[in-house]
C-alpha positions as CSV (number, residue, x, y, z in Angstrom):
1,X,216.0,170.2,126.8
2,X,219.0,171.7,125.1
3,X,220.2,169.3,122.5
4,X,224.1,167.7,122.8
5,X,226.1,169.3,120.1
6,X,227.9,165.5,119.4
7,X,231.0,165.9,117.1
8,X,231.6,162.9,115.0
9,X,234.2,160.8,117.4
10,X,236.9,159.2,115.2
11,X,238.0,156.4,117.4
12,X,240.7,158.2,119.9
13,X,240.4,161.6,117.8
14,X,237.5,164.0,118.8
15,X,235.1,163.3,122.0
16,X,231.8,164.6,122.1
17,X,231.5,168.5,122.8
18,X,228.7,170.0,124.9
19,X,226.7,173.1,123.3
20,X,228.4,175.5,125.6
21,X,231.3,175.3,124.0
22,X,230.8,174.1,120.1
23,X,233.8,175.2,118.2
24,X,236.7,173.9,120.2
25,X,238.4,170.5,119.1
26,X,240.9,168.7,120.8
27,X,244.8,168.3,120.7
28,X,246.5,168.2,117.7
29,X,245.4,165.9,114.5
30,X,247.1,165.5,111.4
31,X,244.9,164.9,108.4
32,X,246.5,163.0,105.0
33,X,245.6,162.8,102.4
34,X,246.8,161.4,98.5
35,X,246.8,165.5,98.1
36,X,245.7,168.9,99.2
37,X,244.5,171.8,97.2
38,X,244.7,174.8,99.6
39,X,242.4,177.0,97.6
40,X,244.3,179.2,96.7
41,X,244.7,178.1,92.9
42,X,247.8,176.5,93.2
43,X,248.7,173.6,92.0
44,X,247.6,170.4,94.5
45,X,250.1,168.9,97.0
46,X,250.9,165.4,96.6
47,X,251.5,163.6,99.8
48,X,249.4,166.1,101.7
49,X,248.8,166.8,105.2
50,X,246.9,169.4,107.2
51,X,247.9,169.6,110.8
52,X,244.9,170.9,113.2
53,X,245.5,172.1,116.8
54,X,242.0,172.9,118.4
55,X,239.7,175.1,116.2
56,X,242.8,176.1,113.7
57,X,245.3,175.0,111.3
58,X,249.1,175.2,112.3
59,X,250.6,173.7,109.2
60,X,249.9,172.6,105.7
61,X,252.1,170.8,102.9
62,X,253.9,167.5,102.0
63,X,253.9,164.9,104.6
64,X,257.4,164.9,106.0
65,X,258.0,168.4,105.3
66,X,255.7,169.4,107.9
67,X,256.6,169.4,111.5
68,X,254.1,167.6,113.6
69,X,254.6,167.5,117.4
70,X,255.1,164.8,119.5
71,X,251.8,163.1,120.4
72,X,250.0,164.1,117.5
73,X,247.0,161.7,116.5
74,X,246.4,161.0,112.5
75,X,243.5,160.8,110.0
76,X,244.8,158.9,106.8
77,X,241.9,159.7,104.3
78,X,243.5,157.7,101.5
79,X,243.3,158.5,97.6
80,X,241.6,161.5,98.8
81,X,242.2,165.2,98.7
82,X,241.7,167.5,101.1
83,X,240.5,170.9,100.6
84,X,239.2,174.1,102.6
85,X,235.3,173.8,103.8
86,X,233.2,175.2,100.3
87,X,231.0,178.4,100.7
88,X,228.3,178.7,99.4
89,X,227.0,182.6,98.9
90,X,223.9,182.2,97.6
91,X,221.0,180.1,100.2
92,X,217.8,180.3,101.6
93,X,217.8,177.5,103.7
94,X,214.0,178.6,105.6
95,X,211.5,176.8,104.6
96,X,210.3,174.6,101.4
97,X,212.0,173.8,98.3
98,X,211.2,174.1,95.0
99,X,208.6,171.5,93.7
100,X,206.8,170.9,97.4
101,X,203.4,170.3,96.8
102,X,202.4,172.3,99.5
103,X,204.9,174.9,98.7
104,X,202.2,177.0,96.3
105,X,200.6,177.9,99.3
106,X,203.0,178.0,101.9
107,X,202.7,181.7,103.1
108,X,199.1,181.1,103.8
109,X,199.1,177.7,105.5
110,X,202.3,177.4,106.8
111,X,202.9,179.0,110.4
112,X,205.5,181.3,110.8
113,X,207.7,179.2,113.0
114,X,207.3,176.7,110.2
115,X,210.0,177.6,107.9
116,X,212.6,177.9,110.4
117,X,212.3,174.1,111.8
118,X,213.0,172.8,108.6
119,X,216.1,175.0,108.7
120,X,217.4,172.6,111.2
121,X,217.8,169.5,108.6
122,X,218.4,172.2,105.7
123,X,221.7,173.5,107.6
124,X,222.4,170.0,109.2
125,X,222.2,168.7,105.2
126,X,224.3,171.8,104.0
127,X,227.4,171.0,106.6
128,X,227.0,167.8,105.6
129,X,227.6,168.1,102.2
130,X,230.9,170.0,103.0
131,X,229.7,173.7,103.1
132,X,231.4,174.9,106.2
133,X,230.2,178.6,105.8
134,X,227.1,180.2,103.8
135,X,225.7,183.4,102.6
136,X,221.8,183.3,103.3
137,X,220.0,186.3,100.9
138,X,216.6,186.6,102.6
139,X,214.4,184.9,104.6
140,X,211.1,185.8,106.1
141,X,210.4,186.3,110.0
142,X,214.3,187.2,111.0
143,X,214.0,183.2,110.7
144,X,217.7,182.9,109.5
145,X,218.8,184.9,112.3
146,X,216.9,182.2,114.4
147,X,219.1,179.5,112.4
148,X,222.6,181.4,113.0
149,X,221.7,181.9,116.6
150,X,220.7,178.2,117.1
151,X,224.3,177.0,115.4
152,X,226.3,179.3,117.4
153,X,224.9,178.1,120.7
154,X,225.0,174.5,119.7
155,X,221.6,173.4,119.6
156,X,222.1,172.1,116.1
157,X,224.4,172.0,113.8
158,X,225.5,173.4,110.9
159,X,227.7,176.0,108.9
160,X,228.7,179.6,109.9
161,X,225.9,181.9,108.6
162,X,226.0,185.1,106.9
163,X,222.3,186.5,107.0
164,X,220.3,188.9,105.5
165,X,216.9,188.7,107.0
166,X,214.3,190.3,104.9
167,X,215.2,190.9,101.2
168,X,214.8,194.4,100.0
169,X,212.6,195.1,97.3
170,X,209.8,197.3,95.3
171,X,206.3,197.1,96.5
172,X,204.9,194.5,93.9
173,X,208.6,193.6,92.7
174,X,210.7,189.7,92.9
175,X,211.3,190.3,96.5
176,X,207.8,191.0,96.9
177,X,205.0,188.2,98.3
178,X,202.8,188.7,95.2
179,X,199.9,186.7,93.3
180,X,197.6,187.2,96.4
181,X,194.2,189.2,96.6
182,X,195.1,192.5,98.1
183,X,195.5,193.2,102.1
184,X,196.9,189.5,102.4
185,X,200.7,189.8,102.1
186,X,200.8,193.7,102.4
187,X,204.8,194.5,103.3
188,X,206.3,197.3,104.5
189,X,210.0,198.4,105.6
190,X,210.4,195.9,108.5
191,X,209.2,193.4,105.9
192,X,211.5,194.3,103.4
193,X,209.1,196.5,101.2
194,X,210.3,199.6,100.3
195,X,210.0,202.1,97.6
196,X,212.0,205.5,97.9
197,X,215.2,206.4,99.0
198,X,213.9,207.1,102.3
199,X,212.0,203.7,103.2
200,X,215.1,202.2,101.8
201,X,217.4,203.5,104.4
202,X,214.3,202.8,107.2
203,X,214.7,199.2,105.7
204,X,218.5,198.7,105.6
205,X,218.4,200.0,109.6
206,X,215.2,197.5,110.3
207,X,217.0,194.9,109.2
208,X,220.4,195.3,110.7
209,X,219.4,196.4,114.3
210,X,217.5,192.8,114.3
211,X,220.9,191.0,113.1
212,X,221.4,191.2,109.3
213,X,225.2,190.5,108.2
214,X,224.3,191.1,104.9
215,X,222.0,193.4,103.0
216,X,219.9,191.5,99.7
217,X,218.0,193.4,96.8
218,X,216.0,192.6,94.4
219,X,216.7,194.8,91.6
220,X,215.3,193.2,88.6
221,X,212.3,191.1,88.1
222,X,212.8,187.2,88.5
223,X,211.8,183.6,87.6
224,X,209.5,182.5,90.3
225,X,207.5,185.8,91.3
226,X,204.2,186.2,89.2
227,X,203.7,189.4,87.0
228,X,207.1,190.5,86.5
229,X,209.6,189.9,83.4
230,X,212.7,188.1,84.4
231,X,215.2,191.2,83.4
232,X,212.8,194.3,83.8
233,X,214.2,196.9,86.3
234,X,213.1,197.3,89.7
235,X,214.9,199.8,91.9
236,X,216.2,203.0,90.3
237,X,220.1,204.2,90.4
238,X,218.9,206.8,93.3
239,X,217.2,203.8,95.4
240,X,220.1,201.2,95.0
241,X,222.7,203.6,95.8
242,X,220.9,205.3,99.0
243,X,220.9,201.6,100.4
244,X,224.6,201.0,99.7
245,X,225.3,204.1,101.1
246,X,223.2,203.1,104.1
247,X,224.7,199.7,104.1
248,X,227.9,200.6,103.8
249,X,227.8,203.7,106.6
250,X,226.6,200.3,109.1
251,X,229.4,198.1,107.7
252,X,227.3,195.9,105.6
253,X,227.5,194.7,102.3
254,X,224.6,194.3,99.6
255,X,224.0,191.6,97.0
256,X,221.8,192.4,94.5
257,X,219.3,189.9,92.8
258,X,219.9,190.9,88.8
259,X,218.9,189.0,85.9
260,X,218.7,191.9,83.3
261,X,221.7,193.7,81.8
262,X,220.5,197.0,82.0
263,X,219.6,196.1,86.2
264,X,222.8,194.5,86.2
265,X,224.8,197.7,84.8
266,X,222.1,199.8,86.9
267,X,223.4,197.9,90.2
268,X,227.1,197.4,90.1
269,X,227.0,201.3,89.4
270,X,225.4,201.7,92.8
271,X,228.3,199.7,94.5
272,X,227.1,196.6,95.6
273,X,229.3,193.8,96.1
274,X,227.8,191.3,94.4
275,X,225.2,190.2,91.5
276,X,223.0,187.4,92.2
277,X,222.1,185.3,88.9
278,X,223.6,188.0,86.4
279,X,221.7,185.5,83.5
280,X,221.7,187.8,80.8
281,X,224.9,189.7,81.4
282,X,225.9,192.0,78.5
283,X,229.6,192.8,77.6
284,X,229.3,195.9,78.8
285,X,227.9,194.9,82.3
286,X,230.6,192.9,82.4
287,X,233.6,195.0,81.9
288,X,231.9,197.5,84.6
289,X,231.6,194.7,87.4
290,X,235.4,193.9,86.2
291,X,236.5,197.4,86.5
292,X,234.4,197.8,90.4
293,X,235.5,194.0,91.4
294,X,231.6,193.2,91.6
295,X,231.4,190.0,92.7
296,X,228.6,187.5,89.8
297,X,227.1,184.9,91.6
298,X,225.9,182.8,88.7
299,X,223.4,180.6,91.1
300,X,223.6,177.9,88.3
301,X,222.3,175.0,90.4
302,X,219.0,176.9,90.7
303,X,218.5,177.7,86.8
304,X,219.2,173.5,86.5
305,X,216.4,173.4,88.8
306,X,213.7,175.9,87.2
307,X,214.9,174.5,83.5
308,X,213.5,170.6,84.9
309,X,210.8,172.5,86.6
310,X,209.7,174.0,83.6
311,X,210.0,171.1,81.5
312,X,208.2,168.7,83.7
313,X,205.0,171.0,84.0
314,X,206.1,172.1,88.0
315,X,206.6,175.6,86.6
316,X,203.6,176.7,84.0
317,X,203.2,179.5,82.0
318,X,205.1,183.1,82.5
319,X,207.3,181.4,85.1
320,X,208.1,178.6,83.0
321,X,209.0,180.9,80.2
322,X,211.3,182.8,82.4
323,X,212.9,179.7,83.4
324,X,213.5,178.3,79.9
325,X,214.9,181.9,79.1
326,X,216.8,182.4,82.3
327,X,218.6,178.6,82.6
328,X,219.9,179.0,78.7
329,X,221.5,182.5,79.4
330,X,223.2,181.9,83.0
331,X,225.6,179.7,80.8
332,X,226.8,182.1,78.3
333,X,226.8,184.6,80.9
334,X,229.1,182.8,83.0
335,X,231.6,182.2,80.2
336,X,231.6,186.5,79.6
337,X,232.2,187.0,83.3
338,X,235.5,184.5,82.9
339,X,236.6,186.3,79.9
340,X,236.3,189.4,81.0
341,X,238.0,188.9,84.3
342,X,234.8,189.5,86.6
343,X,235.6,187.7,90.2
344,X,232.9,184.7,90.6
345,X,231.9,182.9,93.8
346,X,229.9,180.2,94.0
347,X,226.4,180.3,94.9
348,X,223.3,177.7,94.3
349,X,220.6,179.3,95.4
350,X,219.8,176.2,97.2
351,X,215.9,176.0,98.6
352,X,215.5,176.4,94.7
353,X,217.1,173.2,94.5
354,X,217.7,170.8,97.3
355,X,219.6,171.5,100.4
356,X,223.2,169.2,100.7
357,X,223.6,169.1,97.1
358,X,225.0,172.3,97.0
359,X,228.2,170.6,95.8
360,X,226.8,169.8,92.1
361,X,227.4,173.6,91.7
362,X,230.8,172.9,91.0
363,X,229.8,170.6,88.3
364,X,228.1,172.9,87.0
365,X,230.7,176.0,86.8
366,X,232.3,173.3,84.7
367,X,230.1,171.8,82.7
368,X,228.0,174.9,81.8
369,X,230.2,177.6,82.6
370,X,233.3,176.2,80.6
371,X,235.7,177.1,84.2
372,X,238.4,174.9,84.7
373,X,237.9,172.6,87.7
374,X,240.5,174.9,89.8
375,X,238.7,177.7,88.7
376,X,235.6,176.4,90.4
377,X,237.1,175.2,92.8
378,X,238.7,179.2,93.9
379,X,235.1,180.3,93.4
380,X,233.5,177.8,96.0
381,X,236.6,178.8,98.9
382,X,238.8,181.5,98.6
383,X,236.9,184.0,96.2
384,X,233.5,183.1,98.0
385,X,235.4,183.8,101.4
386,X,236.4,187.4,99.6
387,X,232.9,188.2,98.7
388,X,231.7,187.5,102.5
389,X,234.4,189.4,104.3
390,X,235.8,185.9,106.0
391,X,238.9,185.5,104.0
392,X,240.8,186.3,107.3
393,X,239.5,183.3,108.4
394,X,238.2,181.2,106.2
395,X,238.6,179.9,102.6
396,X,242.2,178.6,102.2
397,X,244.0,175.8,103.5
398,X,246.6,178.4,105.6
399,X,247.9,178.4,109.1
400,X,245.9,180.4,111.5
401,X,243.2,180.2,109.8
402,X,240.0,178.2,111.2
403,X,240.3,174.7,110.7
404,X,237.8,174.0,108.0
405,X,238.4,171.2,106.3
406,X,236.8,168.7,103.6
407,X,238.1,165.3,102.0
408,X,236.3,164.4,98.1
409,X,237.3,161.4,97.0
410,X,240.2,161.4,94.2
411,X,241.7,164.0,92.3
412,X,238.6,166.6,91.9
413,X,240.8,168.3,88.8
414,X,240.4,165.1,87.1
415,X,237.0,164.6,88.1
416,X,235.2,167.9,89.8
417,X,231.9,165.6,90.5
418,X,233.7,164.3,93.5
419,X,232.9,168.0,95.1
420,X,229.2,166.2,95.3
421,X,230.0,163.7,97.4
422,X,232.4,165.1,100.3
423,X,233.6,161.7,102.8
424,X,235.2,164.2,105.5
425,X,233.9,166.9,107.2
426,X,235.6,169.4,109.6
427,X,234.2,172.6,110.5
428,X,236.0,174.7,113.5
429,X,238.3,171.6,114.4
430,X,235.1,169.5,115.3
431,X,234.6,166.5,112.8
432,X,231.0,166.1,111.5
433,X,231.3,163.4,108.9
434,X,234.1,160.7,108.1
435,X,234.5,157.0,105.7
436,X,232.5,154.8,107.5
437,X,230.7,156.6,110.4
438,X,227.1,157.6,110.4
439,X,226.8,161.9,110.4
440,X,226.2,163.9,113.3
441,X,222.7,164.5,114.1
């Protein structure tokens, strides 16, 4: 039986909406707040309000300079600020996280339908904790395309996806299943592997005729596959740039996975639109991704997560290593790509770490990667909704655009950990979490 898609109801504000028709609010509600950053990287609003109609936003700015129509109902969130949903660029929210026991051996013990059911809480988790829009780079079984499908009907809930399907990569390489005795997790294109020019653009078609929005590479080795180095090269100039040119001839974009400089360099020549981790950037991989407008994804949350791993025996050996190495790089890099004016967008590569904390990335961009609170702030709404091709739609506080909106507590310039603990939650005019009220299920 289909399940009830049931908004949060603030008393008088938003019934309950039926599955076959999840994105549409009701009336017009005016949310206020102690102040508003619209995402923009202006300077907050005191007073704030954002005034909703349905599934968009009609007017933003200081309460009483706004015109509100008659009948209008009101929110009043308190010492809070109100910002545009956060994106996150960087998830894999199929399957098991970091540190589960029975993660080791998940691909052998697991069935396939596995890792897309505990998508449902991973997505239900992730709107929760305020991320109104993701970027998912790779997932096994078309299982994210399951997830995106199963949102936009309304059978659960959760943020707008952006998928990618399989993740593209070398026979042996990071995007490879590897560490098993031969014959068990043989790939091929339809899986993701693919070595050669050719295969490459028999992959990047594979993948969108099933529903990819996004294409994802590996082109450098990485922390948790076995056998490779973290940096090494994977994909050669040729390779990477016959799937852009494959991706971009289907209108799709790729993000590469690159912790190496020379992969790095070797990538943003190739055109894609993003580097994934970019830990051990080099000055002159930076001023290149400057001079192209490649997106870095720094993905701090998840060297954090592989840094503990490591130092609490989870991780062992080579991949602790590359951990140890990775985690103290992704914070210098960070601080180049600022310097150097590369655009950066948040991304945690939650499902490294846990799904719904996605927030603690802007702690991090802070805290490791020296960026001012607004600065991190830009990279987790407007810059994010840049990278993904949404910024139409998505990413600032602005009328017309989808009304995607989140309340932190207090002023998160003074204090960017209040981006961790989100007490409002609109996504599409429909209000999923609010002071005092249980969350949507």
């Amino acid at each position: 039986m289909r399940l009830a898609l049931v908004a949060l109801a603030l008393p008088g504000l938003l019934a309950a909406q039926a599955p076959s028709n999840p994105t549409k609010g009701s009336g017009t509600v005016v949310l206020k707040a102690a102040r508003v950053i619209d995402g923009t990287g202006a300077p907050a609003i005191q007073n704030g309000v954002v005034v909703v109609t349905d599934d968009r936003i009609v007017a933003v700015g200081r309460a009483g300079a706004v015109s509100v129509p008659a009948g209008a109902r009101t929110v009043d969130l308190g010492n809070a600020t109100l910002l545009p949903g956060f994106i996150d660029a960087h998830t894999h929210v199929i399957g098991r996280t970091l540190g589960d026991p029975a993660g080791d051996d998940a691909a052998v013990r697991d069935v396939d339908s596995f890792g897309a059911i505990l998508g449902v809480n991973n997505v239900r988790n992730t709107l929760l904790g305020g991320f109104t829009s993701i970027r998912n780079v790779g997932a096994p079984n078309f299982d994210d395309i399951a997830v995106r499908k199963a949102i936009n009907e309304g059978w659960i809930i959760g943020p707008r996806m952006q998928t990618a399907a399989h993740s593209l990569g070398i026979t042996g390489g990071h995007c490879d299943e590897n560490g098993f005795k031969p014959g068990l997790e043989d790939g091929d294109f339809k899986t993701g592997i693919a070595d050669g020019p050719d295969q490459i653009r028999a992959a990047v078609r594979y993948q969108v005729k099933y529903g990819a929005d996004v294409i994802k590479t590996c082109a450098t080795g990485g922390v948790l596959s076995e056998g490779d180095a973290v940096g090494t090269t994977q994909y050669t100039y040729e390779e990477l740039k016959a799937m852009v040119d494959e991706a971009t001839k289907l209108e799709r974009k790729v993000a590469a996975h690159a912790h190496g400089a020379e992969g790095i360099r070797i990538a943003t020549r190739a055109g894609v639109a993003s580097i994934e981790h970019g830990s051990f950037l080099d000055e002159e991989g930076a001023r290149l991704m400057a001079e192209k407008g490649t997106f870095l994804v720094p993905t701090l949350s998840a060297g954090e997560a592989v840094e503990r791993a490591a130092k609490t025996g989870v991780l062992t050996g080579l991949r602790a290593e590359k951990a140890l190495a990775a985690a103290q790089a992704m914070r210098h890099a960070v601080r180049l790509a600022i310097a150097t004016k590369v655009p950066i967008a948040l991304g945690t590569d939650a499902g490294v770490g846990p799904h719904g904390a996605n927030g603690h990335e802007f702690t991090l961009m802070v805290e490791w990667g020296g960026m001012t609170p607004m600065q991190a702030i830009v990279a987790g709404t407007s810059n994010a909704a840049r990278l993904l091709g949404w910024d139409r739609n998505v990413g600032t506080l602005t009328a017309g655009k989808w009304a995607d909106v989140v309340a932190v507590p207090g002023d998160p310039t003074a204090d960017i950990k209040v981006m961790e603990k989100p007490v409002f939650v609109m996504k599409n005019g429909i209000v999923y979490k609010t002071p005092g009220t249980t969350p949507a299920m």
